[in-house]
C-alpha positions in Angstrom: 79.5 72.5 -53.4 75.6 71.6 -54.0 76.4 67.9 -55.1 78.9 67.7 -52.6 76.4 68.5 -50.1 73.9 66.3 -51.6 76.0 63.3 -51.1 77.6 64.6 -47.8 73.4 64.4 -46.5 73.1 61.3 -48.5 75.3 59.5 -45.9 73.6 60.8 -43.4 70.3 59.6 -44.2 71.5 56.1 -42.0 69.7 57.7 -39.4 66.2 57.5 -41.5 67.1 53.5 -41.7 68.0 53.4 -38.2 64.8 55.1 -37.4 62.6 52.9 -39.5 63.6 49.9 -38.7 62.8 50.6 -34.4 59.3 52.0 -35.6 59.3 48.6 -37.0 59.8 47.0 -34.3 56.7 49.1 -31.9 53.9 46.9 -31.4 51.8 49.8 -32.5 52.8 49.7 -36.1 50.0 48.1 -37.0 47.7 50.6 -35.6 49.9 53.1 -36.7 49.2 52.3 -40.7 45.7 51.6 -39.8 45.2 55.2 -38.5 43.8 53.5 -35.3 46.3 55.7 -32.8 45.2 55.3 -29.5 46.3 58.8 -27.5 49.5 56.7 -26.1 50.4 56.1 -29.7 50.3 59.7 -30.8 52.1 61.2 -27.5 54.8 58.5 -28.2 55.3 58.7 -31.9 54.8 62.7 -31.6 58.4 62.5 -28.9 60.2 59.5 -31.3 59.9 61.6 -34.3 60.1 65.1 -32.7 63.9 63.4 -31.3 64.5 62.5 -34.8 64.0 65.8 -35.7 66.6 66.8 -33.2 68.8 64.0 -34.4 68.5 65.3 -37.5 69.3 68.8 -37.2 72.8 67.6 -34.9 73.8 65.9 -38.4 73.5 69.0 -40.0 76.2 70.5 -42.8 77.2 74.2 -41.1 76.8 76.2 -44.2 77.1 80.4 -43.9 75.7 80.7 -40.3 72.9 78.1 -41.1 72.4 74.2 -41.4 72.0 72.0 -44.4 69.9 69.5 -42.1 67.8 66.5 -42.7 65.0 67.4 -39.9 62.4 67.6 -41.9 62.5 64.0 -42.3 61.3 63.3 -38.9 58.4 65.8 -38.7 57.2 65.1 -41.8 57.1 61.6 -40.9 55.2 62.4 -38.0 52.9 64.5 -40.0 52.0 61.2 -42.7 51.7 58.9 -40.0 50.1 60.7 -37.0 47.9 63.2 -38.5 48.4 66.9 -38.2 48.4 67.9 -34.3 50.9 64.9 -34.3 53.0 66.3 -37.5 52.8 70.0 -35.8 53.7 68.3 -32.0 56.9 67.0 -33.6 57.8 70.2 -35.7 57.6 72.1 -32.3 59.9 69.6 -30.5 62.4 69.9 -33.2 61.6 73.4 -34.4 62.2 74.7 -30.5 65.6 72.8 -30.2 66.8 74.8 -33.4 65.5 77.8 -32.2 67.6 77.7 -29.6 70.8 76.4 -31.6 70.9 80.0 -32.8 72.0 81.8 -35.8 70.1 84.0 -38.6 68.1 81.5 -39.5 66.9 79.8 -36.3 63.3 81.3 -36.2 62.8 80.8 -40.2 64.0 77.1 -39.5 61.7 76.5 -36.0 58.4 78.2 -38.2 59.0 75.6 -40.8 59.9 72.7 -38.9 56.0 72.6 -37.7 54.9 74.3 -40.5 56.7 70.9 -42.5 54.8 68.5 -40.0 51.5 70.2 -40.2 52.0 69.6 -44.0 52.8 66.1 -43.3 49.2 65.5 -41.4 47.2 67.4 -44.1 48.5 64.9 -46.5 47.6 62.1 -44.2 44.1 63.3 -43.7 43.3 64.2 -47.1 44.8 60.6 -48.3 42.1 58.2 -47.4 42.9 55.2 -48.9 45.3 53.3 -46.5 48.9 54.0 -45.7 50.4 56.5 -47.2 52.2 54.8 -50.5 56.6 56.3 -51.6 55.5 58.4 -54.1 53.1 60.7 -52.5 55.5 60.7 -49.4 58.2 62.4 -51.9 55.8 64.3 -53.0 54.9 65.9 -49.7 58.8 66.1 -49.1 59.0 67.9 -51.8 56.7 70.1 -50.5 57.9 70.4 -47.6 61.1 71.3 -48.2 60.3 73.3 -50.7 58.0 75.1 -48.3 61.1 75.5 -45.5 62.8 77.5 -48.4 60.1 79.8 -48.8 60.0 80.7 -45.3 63.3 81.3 -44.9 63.0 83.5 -47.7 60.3 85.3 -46.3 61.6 85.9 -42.9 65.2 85.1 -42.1 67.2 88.7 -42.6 69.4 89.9 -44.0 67.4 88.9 -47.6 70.5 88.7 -49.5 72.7 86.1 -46.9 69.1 83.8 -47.3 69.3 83.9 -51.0 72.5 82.8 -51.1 72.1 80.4 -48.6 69.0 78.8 -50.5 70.8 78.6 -53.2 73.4 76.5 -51.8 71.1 74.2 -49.3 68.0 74.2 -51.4 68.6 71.4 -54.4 70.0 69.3 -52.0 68.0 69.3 -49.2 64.8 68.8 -51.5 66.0 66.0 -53.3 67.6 64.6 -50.6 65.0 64.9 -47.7 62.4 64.0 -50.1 63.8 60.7 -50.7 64.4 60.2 -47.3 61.0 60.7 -46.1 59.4 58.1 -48.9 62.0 55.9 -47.8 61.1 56.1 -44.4 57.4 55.3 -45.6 59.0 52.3 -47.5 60.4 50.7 -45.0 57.6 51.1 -42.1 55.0 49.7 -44.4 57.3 47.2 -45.6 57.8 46.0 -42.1 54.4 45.9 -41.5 53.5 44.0 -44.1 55.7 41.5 -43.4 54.5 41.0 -39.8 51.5 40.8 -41.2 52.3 38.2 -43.6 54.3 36.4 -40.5 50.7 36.6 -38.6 48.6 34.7 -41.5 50.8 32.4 -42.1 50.9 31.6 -38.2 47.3 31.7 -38.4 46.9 29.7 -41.0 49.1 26.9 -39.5 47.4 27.1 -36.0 43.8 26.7 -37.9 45.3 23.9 -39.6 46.2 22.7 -36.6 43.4 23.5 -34.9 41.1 21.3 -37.4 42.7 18.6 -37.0 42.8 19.0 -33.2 38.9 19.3 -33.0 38.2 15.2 -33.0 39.7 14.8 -30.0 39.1 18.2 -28.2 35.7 17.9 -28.9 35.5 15.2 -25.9 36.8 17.7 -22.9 40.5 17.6 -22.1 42.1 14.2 -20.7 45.0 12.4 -21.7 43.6 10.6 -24.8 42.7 14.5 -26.5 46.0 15.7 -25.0 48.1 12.8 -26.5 47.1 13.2 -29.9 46.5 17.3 -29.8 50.3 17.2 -28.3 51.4 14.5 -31.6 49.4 17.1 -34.2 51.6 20.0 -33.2 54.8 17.9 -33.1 54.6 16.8 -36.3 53.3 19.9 -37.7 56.1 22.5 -36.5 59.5 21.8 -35.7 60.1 21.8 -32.0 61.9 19.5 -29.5 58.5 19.0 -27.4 54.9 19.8 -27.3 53.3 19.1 -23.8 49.8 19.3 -22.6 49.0 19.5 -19.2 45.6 20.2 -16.7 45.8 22.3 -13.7 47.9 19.4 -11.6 49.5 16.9 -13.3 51.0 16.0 -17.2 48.6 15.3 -19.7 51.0 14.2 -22.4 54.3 14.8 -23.3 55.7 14.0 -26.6 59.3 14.8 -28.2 62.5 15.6 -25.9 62.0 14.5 -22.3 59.8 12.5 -22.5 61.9 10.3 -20.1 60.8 11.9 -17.2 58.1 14.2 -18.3 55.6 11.3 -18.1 51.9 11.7 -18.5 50.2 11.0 -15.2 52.9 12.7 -12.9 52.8 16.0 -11.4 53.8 19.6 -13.2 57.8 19.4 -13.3 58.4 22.9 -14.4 58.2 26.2 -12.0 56.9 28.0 -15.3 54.1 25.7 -15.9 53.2 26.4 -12.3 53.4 30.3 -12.4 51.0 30.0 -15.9 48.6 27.9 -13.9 48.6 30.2 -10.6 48.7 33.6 -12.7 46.5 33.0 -15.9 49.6 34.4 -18.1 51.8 33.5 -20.8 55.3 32.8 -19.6 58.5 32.7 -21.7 61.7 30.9 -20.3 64.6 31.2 -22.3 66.9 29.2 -20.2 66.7 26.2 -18.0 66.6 28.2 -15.2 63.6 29.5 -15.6 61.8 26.3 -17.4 62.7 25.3 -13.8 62.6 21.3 -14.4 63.3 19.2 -11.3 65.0 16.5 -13.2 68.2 17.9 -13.9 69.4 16.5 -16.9 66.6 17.6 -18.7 67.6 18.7 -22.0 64.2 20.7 -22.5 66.2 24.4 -22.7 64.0 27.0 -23.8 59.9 27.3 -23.6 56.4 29.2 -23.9 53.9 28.1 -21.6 50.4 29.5 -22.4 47.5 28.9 -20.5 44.1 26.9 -21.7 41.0 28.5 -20.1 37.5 28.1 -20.1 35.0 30.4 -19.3 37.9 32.8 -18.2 39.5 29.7 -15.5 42.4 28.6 -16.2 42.0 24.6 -16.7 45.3 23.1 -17.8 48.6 25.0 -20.2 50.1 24.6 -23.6 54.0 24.3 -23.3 56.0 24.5 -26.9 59.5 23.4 -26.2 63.2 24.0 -28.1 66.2 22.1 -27.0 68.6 25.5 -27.4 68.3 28.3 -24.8 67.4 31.8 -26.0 65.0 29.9 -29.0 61.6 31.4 -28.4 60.7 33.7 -31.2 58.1 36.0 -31.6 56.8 33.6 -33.9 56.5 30.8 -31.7 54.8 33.1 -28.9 51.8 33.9 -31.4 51.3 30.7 -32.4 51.9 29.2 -29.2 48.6 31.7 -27.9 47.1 31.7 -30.9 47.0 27.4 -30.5 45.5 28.2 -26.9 42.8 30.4 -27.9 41.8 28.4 -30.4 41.9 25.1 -27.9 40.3 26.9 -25.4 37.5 27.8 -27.3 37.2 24.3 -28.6 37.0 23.6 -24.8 34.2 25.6 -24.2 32.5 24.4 -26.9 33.2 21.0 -25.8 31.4 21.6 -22.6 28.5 22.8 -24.0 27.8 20.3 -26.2 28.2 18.3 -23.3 25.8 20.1 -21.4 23.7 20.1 -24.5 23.5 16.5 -24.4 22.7 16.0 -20.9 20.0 19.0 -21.2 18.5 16.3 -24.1 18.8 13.5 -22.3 16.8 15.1 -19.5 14.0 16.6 -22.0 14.0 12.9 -23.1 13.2 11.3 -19.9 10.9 14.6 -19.3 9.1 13.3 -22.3 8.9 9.5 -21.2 7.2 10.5 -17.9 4.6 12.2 -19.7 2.4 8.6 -19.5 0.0 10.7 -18.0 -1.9 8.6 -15.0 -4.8 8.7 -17.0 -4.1 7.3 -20.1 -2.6 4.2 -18.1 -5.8 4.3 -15.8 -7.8 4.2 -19.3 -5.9 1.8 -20.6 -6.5 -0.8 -17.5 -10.2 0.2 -17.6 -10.5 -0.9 -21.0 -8.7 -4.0 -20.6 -10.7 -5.2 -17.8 -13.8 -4.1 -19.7 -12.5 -7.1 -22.5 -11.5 -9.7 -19.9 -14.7 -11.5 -19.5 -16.2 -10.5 -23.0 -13.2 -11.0 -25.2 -10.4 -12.0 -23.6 -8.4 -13.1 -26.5 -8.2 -8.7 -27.4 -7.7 -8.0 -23.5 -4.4 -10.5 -24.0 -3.6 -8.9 -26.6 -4.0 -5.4 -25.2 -2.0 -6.1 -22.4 0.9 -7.0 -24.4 0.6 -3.8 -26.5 0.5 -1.9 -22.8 3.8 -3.6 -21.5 5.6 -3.3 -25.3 4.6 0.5 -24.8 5.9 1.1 -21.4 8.9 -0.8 -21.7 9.5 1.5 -25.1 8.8 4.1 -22.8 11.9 3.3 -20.3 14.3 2.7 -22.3 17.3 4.4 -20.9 19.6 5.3 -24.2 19.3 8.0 -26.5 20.3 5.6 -29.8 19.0 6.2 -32.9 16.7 3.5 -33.8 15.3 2.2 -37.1 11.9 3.9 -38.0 10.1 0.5 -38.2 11.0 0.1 -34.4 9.5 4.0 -33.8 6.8 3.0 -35.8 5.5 -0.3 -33.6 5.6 1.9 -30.6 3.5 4.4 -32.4 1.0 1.2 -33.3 1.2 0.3 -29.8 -0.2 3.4 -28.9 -2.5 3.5 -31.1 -4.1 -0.1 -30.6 -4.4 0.4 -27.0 -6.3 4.2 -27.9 -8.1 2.5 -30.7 -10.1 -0.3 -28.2 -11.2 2.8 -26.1 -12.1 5.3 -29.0 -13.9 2.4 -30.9 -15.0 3.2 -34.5 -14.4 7.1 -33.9 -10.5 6.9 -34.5 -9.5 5.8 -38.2 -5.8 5.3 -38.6 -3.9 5.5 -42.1 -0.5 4.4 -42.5 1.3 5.4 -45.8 5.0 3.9 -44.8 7.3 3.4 -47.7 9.3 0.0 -46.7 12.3 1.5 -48.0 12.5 4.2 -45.1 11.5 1.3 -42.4 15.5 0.9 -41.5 16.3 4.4 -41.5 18.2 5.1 -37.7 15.6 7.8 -36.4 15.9 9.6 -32.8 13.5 7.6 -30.2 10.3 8.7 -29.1 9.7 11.1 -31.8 6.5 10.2 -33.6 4.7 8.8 -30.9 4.6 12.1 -28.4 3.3 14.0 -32.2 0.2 11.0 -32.2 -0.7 11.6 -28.6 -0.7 15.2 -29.3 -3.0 15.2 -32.2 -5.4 12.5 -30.8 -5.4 14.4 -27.3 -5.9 18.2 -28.8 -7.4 17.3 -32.3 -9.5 14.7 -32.4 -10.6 14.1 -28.5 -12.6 17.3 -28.2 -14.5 16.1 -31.5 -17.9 14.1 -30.3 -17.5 12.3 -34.0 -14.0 11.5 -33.8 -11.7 11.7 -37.1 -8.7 10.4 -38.6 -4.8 10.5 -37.8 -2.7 9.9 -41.5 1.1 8.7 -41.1 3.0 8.8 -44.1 6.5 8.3 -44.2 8.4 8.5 -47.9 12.4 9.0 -49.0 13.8 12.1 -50.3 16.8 11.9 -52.3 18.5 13.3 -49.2 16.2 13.3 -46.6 13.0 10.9 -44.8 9.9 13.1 -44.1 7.1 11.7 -42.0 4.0 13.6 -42.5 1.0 13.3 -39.2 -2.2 14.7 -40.1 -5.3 14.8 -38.8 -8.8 16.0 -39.4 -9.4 17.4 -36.0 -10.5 20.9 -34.8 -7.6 22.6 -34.9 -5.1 25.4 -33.7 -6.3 28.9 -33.5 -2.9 31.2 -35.1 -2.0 33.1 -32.0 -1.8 29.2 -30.5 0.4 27.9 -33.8 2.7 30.7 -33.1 3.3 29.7 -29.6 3.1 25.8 -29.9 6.6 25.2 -30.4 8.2 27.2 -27.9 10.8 25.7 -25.6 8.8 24.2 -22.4 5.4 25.5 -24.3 2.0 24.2 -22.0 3.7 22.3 -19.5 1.4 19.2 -20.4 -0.3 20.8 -23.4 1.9 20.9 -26.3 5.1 20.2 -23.7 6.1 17.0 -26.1 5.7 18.6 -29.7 8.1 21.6 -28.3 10.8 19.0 -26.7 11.0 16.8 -30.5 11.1 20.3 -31.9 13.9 21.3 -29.9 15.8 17.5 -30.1 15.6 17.4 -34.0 17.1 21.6 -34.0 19.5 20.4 -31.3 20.5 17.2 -33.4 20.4 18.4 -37.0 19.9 22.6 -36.9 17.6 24.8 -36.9 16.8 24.0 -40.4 15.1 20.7 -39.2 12.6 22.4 -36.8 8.9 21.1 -36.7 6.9 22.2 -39.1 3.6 22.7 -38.3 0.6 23.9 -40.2 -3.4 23.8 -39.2 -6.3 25.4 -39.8 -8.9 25.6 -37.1 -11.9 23.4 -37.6 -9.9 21.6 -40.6 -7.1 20.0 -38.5 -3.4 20.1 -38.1 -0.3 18.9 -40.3 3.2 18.4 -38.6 6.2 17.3 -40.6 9.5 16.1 -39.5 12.5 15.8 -41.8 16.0 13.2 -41.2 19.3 14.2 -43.4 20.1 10.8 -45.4 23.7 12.0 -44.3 23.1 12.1 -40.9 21.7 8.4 -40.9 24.5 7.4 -43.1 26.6 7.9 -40.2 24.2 6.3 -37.2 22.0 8.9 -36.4 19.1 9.9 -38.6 15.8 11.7 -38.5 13.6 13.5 -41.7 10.3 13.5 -40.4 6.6 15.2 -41.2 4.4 15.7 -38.1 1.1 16.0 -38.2 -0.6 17.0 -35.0 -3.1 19.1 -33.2 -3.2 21.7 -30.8 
């Protein structure tokens, strides 16, 4: 009769399968192993498993007045997975409906159905590293059942009907129930895993995708980035169309129906519409709901995820199949994991964007700094030479228009350091004839730097800083030193000069963004071009010591100016 009953439970144990396999299915699974329950999760999986517990006990064996059940499968389920008020919550459910089933043993089987799921949550408690793995769930079935037997033995009367009866249902139901609760376990993280497994590899391909994506992206979206984002995804997972659109019309279209759905014409689709006007991820399975206007369309099933930027909705992803009913849960993760991942390429689009105009504006912020003065200077010296030596005030004026016209240049281009370099001796020629023999200038340039692609105007603002703040305020004068040298993967320009100085609590301050308006303003805006242009790695570095003078130094990656845009430069300047 015991191995009968063994195997007569063992067929029974479908249920536990059954069971599994729609905890599988619970989009809390996941949170479930990872002992992240929110209260939702543990009221929910306390009811699913106390009605497997019920389940359980109406698949019972009737054996002498009591049941050879496998209930304890559910509660202690509960108990591994939810923790012990979840273990015991369950217990009661199912201890309560066989309670009220009757017979000798009804209160000796309700005690230990919550005593079984209480058991369950200690487990789960004590075991802290991760789910809980087959063998300690047969353990803890083990347990468990071998703990229901004990209280039946210790309460259910009379003493002598419960000893037999344990001796009938107890071999069974231990081994039995044991295995069924670590296959339970089994299967649940089994299940997770594999979703989990399904999720990187969707991952994966979406930041594969999204790599090669980021070229084009990188511009904003129009129908150039669209068409070739669109092309990426088509060749990289088998659908029957990708299509990209913005918030009115189709951006591209590539694959099946591409007859109609033509880049340039309005949204087709009533689904495309709805993700536009509601922000939300819509799933058509049939034509019907696609809702193409062209009626041969042989588009038949599709996702449509929104893009968005700064939380506005700005244009939709649509993945297409050519079947109805063909949109998986696999295609609806990668399909939104694609559109997070292009949306936030998006966003970063735009601020690079923005980045470039807010440099372009510091730019012609620093070509307006010709103060008046130094132009009214300039003339005054000049007209000072036009009688005397006219020959230098020709020459002088020629210096004056090569420097303004540098000045008011329009692009941002690199430009060879050579070119940088002139303007800088502009400068200096026309500052020299006023300053007289009190400004010494010494140029160190090695010619093999002089065709290096350098950001413009980026020495000659760090000259006009250290001649204005370091040597000016000097009744002597002193010297300014450029020296420019390679690196085997860099260009530093060094500006030094003897002047008086910058006092610490001044360095510290010097190169903060919109420092002085007018003193220091152009060392803070190169500082914050070269960080903006190359990182924060390439920042000015400035060093001085008051009454000694002041060293700047700028440095340009040799891989930056491999490509067109270069800058390692040394600054020397002073406050």
């Amino acid at each position: 009769m015991t191995w009968s009953l063994a195997l007569t439970l063992a067929y029974r144990l479908s249920m536990v399968a059954t069971a599994a396999f729609i905890l599988s299915r619970m989009p809390a699974l996941g949170r479930i192993l990872s002992r992240q329950l929110t209260p939702r999760d543990k009221l929910l999986l306390t009811l699913a498993l106390g009605g497997m517990g019920i389940v359980g006990t109406y698949a019972a064996v009737p054996i002498h007045g009591a049941l050879a059940n496998s209930r304890v499968v559910g509660v202690m389920v509960a108990g591994l997975l939810g923790g012990p008020l979840v273990g015991a919550g369950a217990g009661l459910i199912a201890g309560f409906h066989r309670y009220l089933l009757g017979g000798f043993t009804a209160f000796s089987c309700a005690l230990a159905a919550v005593a079984e799921g209480a058991l369950g949550g200690l487990v789960q408690h004590y075991y802290r590293r991760g789910p809980i793995p087959w063998h300690v769930a047969l353990l803890a079935g083990l347990a468990g059942e071998t703990l229901q037997m004990a209280i039946i033995l210790a309460t259910a009367r009379p003493f002598g009907e419960a000893w037999a009866l344990v001796q009938i249902i107890g071999p069974p139901m231990i081994i039995v129930n044991s295995i069924g609760v670590a296959i339970f376990m089994v299967i649940a993280k089994t299940a997770a895993e594999q979703r989990e497994r399904i999720a990187a590899c969707q991952a994966q391909q979406a930041l594969r995708i999204a790599t090669q994506t980021l070229p084009y992206l990188r511009h904003g979206l129009n129908r150039e980035s669209a068409e070739q984002t669109a092309r990426i995804i088509y060749n990289s997972v088998k659908l029957a169309a990708v299509a990209i659109t913005n918030g009115q019309e189709i951006l591209a279209h590539v694959g099946r129906g591409d007859d109609h759905h033509h880049p340039g014409t309005p949204i087709l689709t009533s689904a495309t519409l709805k993700a536009l006007a509601t922000g939300e991820v819509q799933v058509a399975q049939t034509r019907d709901e696609i809702g193409c206007q062209e009626k041969n369309c042989r588009l038949a099933s599709a996702v449509v995820v929104p893009l968005k930027r700064r939380e506005v909705t700005i244009g939709t992803l649509k993945l297409y199949h050519d079947r109805e009913n063909c949109i998986t849960p696999v295609d609806l993760e990668l399909a939104r994991g694609l559109a997070h991942l292009f949306s936030t390429q998006l966003e970063l689009a735009e601020v690079e964007s923005e980045a470039r105009l807010r440099a372009q504006a510091e730019l012609k912020a620093l070509q307006a700094q010709v103060h008046p003065h130094f132009l009214f200077n300039a003339l005054n010296t000049i007209v000072s030479l036009v009688r005397t030596r006219p020959d230098k005030a020709r020459e002088l004026l020629i210096k004056l228009a090569s420097f303004f016209r540098y000045s008011l240049r329009k692009d941002d281009a690199p430009i060879p350091l050579a070119e940088e370099l002139a303007h800088v001796e502009a400068y200096l020629a026309i500052e020299g004839t006023r300053f007289g023999n009190k400004l010494q200038v010494i140029q160190l340039v090695d010619p093999a730097v002089l065709t290096c692609p350098v950001p413009a105007f980026t020495l000659q603002p760090v000259v006009e800083n250290a001649i204005k703040h370091g040597l000016q305020p000097k009744r002597e004068g002193g010297r300014i030193k450029i020296i420019a040298k390679e690196q085997p993967e860099e260009v530093i320009v060094t500006i030094e000069d003897n002047g008086v100085g910058i006092f610490p609590e001044e360095l510290d301050k010097i190169l903060l963004p919109g420092y002085g308006r007018g003193h220091g303003l152009g060392l803070s805006i190169v500082n914050e071009r070269l960080k903006g242009l190359y990182g924060p790695g390439y920042a000015l570095q400035v060093n001085s010591t008051p009454g000694q003078g002041t060293r700047v130094v700028l440095r340009f990656p040799k891989e930056t100016s491999s490509q067109g845009v270069k800058e390692d430069a040394l600054y020397s300047c002073c406050g």
